[in-house]
ZAMARGU-4260 file (C-alpha; in steps of 0.2 Angstrom, whole numbers, plus 5000, padded with zeros to 4 digits):
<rodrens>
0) 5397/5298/4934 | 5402/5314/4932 | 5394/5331/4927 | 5398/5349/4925 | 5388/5363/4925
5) 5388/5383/4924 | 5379/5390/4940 | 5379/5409/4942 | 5386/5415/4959 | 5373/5413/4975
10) 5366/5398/4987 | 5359/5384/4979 | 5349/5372/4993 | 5346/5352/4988 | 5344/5335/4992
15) 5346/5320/4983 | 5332/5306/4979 | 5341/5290/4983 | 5329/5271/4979 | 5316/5285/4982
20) 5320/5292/4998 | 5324/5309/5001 | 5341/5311/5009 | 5353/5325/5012 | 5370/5323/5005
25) 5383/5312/5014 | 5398/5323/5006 | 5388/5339/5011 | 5388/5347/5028 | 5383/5362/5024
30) 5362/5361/5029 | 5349/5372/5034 | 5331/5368/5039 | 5316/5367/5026 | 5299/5371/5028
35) 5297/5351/5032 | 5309/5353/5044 | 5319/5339/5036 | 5332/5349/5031 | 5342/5355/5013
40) 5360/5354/5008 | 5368/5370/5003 | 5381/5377/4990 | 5388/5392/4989 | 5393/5397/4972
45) 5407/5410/4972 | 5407/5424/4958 | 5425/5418/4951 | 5418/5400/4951 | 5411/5395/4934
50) 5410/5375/4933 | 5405/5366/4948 | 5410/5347/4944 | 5405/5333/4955
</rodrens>
């Protein structure tokens, strides 16, 4: 599957829900902690950047 989508410049942190689990991503190794301590993924979106497509 493949999406795009318009994000405005900044840091974006996530994680993915995988058969209901919580998990960082694997193609990501770019983290920081959470306030559970589990940890986020982390995207930084450039200005000049306007689709990110995954």
């Amino acid at each position: 599957m493949e999406i795009s989508c318009y994000l405005p410049a900044g840091k974006y942190t996530y994680k993915l829900i995988v058969d209901g689990k919580w998990m960082l991503d694997p193609g990501n190794n770019n983290t920081e902690q959470n306030e559970f301590g589990t940890g986020n993924c982390v995207l930084w979106v450039s200005p000049e950047s306007e689709f990110l497509e995954k």
